[in-house]
C-alpha positions in Angstrom: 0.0 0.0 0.0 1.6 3.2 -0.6 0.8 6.4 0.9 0.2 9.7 -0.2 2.9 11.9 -0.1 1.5 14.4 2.4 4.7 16.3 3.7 5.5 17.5 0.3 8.8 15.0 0.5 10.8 14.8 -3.0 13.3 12.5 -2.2 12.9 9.0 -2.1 14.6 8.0 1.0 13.0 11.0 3.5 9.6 9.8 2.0 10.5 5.9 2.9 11.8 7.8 6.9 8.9 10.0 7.2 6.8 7.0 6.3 8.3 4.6 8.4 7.9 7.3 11.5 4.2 7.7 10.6 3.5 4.1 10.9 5.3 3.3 13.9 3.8 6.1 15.5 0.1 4.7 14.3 1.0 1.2 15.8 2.3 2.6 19.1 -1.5 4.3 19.3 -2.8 1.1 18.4 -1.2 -0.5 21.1 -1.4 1.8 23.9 -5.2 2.2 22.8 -5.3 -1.2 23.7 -7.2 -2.1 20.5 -4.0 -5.1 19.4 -5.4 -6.7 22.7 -9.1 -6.8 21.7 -8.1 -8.5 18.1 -8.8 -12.4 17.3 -7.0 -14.3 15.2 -8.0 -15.5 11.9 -8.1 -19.5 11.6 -5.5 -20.9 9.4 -6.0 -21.5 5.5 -6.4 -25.4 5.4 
């Protein structure tokens, strides 16, 4: 999935940082939300 650039980033590698920063921050919320607690896992493919 690839984001949109929203910064205004041009170059390749700050984009790939600034993205990587933006979805570790959205899983730390996640987890201090507690909402990775509350999820079920799916049942294997057989």
């Amino acid at each position: 999935m690839t984001l949109e650039n929203k910064p205004g980033v041009t170059d390749a590698a700050e984009l790939a940082r600034a993205e990587e920063l933006f979805s570790k921050k959205r899983a730390l919320g996640l987890f201090e939300d507690g909402i990775l607690e509350n999820l079920q896992p799916e049942p294997p493919n057989t």
